[in-house]
C-alpha positions in Angstrom: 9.9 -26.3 16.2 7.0 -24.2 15.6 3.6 -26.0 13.8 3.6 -23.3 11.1 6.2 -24.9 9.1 8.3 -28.3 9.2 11.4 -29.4 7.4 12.1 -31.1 4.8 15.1 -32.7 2.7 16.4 -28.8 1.2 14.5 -26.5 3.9 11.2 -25.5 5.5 8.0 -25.7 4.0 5.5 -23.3 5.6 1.1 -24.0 5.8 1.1 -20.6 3.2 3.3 -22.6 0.5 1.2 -25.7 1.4 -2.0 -23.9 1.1 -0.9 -21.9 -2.3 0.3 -25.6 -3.5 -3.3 -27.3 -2.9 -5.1 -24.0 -4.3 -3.4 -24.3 -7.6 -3.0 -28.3 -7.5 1.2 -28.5 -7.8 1.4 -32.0 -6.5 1.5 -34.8 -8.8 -2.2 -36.1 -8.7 -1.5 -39.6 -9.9 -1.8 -42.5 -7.8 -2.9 -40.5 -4.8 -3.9 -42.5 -1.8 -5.7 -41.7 1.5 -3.9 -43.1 4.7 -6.3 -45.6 4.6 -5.3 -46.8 1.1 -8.4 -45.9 -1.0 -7.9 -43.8 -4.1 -8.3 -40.4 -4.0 -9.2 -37.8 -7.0 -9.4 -34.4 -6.2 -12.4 -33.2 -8.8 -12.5 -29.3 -7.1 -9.9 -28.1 -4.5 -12.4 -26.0 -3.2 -12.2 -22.1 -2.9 -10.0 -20.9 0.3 -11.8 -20.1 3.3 -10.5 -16.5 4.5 -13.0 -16.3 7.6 -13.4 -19.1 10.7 -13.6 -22.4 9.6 -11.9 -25.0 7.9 -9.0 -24.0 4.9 -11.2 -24.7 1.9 -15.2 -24.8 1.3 -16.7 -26.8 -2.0 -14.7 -29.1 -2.4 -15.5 -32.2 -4.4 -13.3 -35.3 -3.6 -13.5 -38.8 -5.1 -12.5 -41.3 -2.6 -12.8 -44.9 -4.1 -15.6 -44.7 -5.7 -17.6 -42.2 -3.8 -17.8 -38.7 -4.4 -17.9 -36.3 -1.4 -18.9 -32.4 -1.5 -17.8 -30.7 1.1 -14.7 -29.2 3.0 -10.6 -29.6 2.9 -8.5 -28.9 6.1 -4.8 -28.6 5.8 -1.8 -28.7 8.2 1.7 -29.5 7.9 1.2 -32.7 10.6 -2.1 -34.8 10.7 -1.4 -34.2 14.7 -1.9 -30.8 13.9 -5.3 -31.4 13.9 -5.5 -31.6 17.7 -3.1 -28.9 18.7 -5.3 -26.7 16.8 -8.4 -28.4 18.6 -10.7 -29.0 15.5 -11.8 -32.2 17.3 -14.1 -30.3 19.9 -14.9 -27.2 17.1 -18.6 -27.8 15.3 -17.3 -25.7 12.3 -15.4 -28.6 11.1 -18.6 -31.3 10.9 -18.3 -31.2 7.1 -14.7 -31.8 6.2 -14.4 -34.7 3.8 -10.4 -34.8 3.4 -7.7 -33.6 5.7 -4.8 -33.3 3.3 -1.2 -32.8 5.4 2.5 -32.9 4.3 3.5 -35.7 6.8 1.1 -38.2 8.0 2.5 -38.7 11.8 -0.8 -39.9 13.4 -4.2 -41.2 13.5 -6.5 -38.2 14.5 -9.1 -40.8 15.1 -11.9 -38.5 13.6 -12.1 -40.9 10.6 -11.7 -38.3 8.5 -9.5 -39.4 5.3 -5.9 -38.3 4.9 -4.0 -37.2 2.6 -0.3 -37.2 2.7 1.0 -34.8 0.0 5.7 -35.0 0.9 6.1 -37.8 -1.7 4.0 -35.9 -4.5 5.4 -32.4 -4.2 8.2 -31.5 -6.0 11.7 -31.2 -4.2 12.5 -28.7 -6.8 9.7 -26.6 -5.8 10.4 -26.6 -2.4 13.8 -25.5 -2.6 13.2 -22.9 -5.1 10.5 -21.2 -2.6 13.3 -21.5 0.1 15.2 -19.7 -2.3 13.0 -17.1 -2.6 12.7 -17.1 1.1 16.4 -16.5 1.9 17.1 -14.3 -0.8 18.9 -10.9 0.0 18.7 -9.2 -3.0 16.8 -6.3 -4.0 14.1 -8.5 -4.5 13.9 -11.9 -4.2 13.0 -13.3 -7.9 16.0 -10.9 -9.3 17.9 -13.1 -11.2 14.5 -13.9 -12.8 12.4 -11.3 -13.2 12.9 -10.1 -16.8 11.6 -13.4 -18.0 7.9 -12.8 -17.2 5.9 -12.1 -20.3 4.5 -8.7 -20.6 0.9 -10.2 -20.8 1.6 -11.0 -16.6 3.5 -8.0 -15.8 0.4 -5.7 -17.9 -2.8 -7.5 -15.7 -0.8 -7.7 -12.9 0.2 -3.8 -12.5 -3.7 -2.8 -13.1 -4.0 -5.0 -9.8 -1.1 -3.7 -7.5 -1.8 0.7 -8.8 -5.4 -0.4 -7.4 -4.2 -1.8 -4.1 -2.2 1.3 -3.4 -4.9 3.5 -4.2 -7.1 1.6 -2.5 -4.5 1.6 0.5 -4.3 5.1 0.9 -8.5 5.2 0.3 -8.6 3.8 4.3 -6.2 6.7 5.4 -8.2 9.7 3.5 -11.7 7.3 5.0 -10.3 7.3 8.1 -10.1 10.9 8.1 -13.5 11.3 7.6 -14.7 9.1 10.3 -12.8 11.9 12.4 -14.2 15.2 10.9 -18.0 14.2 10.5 -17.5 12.8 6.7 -16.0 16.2 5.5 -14.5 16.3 2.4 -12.4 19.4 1.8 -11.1 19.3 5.2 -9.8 15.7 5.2 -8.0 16.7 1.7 -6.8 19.6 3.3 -5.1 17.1 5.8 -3.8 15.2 3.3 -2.6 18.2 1.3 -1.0 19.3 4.2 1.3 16.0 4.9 2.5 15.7 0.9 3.6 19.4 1.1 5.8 17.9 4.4 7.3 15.3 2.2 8.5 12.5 4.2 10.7 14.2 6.8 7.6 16.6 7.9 4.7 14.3 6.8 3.7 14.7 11.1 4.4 17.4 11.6 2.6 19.0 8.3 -0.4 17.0 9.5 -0.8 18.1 12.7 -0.7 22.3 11.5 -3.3 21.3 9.2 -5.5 19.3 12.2 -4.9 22.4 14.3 -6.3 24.9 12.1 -10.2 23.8 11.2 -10.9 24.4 7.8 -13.6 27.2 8.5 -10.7 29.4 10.3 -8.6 29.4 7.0 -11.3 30.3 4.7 -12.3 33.5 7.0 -8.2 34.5 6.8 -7.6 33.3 2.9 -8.1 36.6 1.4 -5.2 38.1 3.6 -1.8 36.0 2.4 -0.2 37.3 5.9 -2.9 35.7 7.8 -2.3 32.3 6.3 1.1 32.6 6.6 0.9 34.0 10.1 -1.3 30.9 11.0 0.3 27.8 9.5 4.0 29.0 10.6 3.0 30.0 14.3 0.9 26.4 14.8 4.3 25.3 13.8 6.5 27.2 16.7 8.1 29.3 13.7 7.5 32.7 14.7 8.7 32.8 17.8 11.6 34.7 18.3 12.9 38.1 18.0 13.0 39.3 14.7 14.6 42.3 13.0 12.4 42.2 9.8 9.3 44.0 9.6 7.6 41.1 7.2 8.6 38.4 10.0 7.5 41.2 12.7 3.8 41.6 10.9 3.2 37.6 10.7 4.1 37.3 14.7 1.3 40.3 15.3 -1.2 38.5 13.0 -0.6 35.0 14.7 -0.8 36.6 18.3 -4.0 37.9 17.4 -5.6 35.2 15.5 -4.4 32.4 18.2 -6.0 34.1 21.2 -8.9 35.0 18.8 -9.4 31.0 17.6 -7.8 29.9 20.4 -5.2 27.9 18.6 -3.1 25.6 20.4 0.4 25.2 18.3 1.5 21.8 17.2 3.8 19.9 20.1 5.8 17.5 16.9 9.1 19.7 15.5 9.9 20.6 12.2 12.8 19.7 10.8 15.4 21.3 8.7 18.9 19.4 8.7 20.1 17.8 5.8 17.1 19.7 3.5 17.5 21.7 0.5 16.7 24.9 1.1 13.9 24.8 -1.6 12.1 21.6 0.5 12.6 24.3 3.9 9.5 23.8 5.9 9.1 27.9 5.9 9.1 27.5 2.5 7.0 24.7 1.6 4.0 26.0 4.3 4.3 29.6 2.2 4.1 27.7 -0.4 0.8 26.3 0.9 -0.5 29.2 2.6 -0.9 30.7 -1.1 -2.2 27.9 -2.2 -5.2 27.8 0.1 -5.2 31.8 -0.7 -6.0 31.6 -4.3 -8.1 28.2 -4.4 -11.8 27.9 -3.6 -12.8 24.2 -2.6 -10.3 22.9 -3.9 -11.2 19.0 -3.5 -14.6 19.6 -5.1 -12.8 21.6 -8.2 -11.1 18.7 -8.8 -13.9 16.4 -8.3 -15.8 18.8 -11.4 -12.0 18.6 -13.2 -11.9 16.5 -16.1 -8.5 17.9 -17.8 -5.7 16.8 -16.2 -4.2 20.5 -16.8 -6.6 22.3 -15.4 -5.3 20.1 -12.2 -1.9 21.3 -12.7 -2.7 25.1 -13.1 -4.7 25.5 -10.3 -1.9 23.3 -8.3 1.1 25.8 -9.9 1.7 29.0 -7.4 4.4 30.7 -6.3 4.9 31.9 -2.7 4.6 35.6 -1.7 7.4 38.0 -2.3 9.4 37.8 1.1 10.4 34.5 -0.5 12.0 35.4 -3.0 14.7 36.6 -1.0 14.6 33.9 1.9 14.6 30.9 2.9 14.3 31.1 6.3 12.7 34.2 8.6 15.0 37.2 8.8 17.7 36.0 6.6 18.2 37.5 3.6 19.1 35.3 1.0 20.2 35.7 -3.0 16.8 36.5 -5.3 14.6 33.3 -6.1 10.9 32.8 -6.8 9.8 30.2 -4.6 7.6 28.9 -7.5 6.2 24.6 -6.9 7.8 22.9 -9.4 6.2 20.3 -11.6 8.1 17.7 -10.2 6.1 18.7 -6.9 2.8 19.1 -9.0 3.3 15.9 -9.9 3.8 14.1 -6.8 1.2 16.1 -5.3 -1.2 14.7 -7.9 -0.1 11.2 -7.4 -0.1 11.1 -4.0 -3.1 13.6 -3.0 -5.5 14.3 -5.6 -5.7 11.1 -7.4 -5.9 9.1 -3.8 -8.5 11.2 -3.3 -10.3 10.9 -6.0 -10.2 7.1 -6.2 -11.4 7.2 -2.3 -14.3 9.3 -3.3 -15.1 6.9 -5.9 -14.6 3.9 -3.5 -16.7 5.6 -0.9 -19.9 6.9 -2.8 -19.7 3.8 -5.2 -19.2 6.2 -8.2 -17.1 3.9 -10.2 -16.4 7.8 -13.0 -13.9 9.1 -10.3 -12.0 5.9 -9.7 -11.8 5.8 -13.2 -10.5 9.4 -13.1 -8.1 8.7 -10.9 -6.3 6.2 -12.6 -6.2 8.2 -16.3 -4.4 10.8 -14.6 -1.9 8.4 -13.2 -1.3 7.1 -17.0 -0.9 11.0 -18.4 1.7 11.4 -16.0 5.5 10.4 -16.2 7.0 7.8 -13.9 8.6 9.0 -10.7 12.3 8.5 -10.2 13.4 7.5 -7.0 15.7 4.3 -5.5 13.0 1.8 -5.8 12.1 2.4 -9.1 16.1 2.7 -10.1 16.2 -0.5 -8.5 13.9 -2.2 -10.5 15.2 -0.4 -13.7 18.8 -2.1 -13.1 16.4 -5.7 -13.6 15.3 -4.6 -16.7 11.9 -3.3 -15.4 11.3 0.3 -16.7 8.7 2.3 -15.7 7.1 5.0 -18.1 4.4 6.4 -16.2 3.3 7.1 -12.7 0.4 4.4 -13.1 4.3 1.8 -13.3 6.1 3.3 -10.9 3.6 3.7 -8.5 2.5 -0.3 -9.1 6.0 -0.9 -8.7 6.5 1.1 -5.1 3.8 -1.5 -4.0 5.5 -4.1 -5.4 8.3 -3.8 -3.4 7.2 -2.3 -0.7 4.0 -4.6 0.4 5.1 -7.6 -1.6 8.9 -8.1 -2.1 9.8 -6.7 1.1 7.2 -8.7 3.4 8.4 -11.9 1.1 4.5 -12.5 -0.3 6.1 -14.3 -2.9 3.0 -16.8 -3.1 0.7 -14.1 -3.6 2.7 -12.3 -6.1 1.7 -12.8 -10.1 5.3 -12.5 -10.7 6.2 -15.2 -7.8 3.4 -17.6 -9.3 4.8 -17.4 -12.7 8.0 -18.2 -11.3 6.9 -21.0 -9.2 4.0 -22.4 -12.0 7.1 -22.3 -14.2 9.1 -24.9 -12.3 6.3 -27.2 -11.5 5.4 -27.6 -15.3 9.1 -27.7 -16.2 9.2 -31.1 -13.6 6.4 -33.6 -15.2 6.5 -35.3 -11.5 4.8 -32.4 -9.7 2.0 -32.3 -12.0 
């Protein structure tokens, strides 16, 4: 059995429950002895160590009648304490208790031990299994809906700043690539939203192909935009019998072996797609985009009004779409207009990202600030997770919810981070203070 967790009477308990339970004291702390007998008061916990070293730092223990100042190290075994080879390691000189769930051996460090099994609460334990095992949508479903809103308010400030802060190291990232350049990196990311999640790659990869500096020589020509993005993406390549398809190959032809444009090697996809979501459509959708915008990114940097964002974000493709979907076949009359559905997501998932990453980067707290008041003037999105959550009670109203609640799920329910969770905590703090024994 591995060292990272051990058994007891209803399950496992893992070194993350034991470290959350000695962070937040969930023990009972009466009549606590070391191994050696003497009494032992724990005045601090300490404040957990995330870099080398032992598990807590500043810790203040009373043991008999001494107090000590120093450091805690836990493990599930006190024999732990040699498999991990702390004996021999100089960053552990100032550890004054070595707390462990079972005390199976002298470590002969004299170091004090502290055996917490007979103070924890079986009821704890076997709850956190629960959580651990559970196959629901989430793990805490049954429970959920009791958490107070004062939790559930604090605690969704915390998880819409983690995604944005997420997606701030992708759009930093890109900048590390293109020589800290703004306006190209949001064209990248631009470029992947308008692929949505089947051509996110593939969407990418156009926009990497075609520098930034190409497209704002060719924007004043729609046909040269569209020429460009949908040759990079091995559209225009066959025969066609359509003058409009016919002109965009000529333009393409001229402008690769001008630029020397090498088109993308990832596909685009269009099986089980609504013809709307085509990706002919969606890149004509952004080649007029780019064709009646002027840096965009720093517009929306100077953009205080939210609808100013959507206007300049609301175009409709050029008039071959109307009556197409695809190259060359005709199809029944409909303006290819982006929807505010699409502004919307567009906004959540591209502008205010990067906004909040230009904020993080330059230290400009304004724009994270920004970032975030646009996500509350937007409605919630609608989408399985966030049904999911609505069937426990859990509604969302604007984007700044549902997009808390897509991280949620996604980084925290998912990955069972349960400990780390506010939700999880409440859940967990609740049974220890229902049980007078574990406190």
């Amino acid at each position: 059995m591995s060292d990272l967790f051990t058994l007891h009477e209803g399950g496992l308990i893992t070194e993350k429950l034991l470290h959350y339970i000695w962070r937040f004291q969930y023990f009972n702390r009466t009549q606590l002895l070391s191994s050696d007998g003497e009494k032992v008061e724990v005045v601090f916990p300490g404040i957990i160590n995330y870099n080398q070293g032992p598990d807590f730092k500043g810790a203040k223990i009373r043991i008999g009648t001494t107090l000590f100042a120093g450091s805690v190290e836990l493990h599930l075994k006190t024999s732990d304490w040699h498999k991990h080879g702390h004996q021999g390691d100089s960053n552990y000189g100032n550890v004054i208790l070595h707390v462990v769930y079972q005390h199976d051996a002298d470590p002969g460090n004299n170091i004090p031990v502290l055996e917490l099994e007979p103070h924890i609460s079986g009821i704890l334990l076997n709850k956190y299994q629960f959580l651990m095992n559970a196959s629901a949508f989430i793990p805490c479903s049954n429970t959920i809906a009791q958490v107070p809103g004062i939790t559930w308010l604090s605690w969704k400030e915390r998880l819409l700043a983690e995604r944005l802060e997420r997606k701030a190291v992708i759009i930093i990232s890109f900048l590390k690539e293109n020589n800290t350049h703004w306006e190209e990196a949001f064209w990248w990311l631009l470029a992947r939203n308008f692929g949505s999640k089947v051509n996110v790659e593939a969407f990418e990869a156009i926009a990497r192909s075609i520098p930034i500096n190409i497209l704002a020589k060719q924007k004043a020509q729609i046909h040269q935009l569209e020429g460009l993005l949908l040759g990079q993406a091995n559209l225009l390549q066959k025969d066609f019998s359509e003058e409009y398809p016919k002109l965009l190959k000529r333009e393409y032809e001229f402008l690769k072996k001008k630029y020397h444009l090498v088109p993308i090697s990832i596909p685009v996809h269009f099986l089980r797609m609504r013809p709307r979501n085509f990706p002919t459509i969606r890149l004509a959708q952004l080649a007029m985009l780019v064709h009646t915008s002027v840096h965009l990114f720093s517009k929306f940097l100077e953009t205080e009004n939210m609808k100013d964002v959507t206007n300049s974000l609301y175009v409709t493709a050029n008039d071959y779409w109307h009556y197409h979907y695809l190259l060359d076949e005709p199809a029944s009359f409909k303006k290819k207009t982006i929807g505010a559905g699409m502004i919307e997501n567009i906004i959540i998932n591209t502008v205010a990202p990067a906004l909040f990453a230009y904020g993080l980067y330059h230290k400009e707290e304004k724009y994270k600030t920004k970032a975030i008041q646009w996500m509350e003037q937007l409605p919630a999105e609608k989408n399985s997770i966030i049904g999911g959550f609505a069937a426990l009670k859990i509604s969302s109203k604007k984007a700044c919810d549902s997009q808390a609640l897509l991280e949620l799920k996604n980084e925290y329910c998912s990955n069972k981070r349960c400990l780390e969770c506010s939700v999880g905590n409440y859940y967990l703090k609740s049974i220890t203070s229902s049980t007078p024994h574990a406190l």
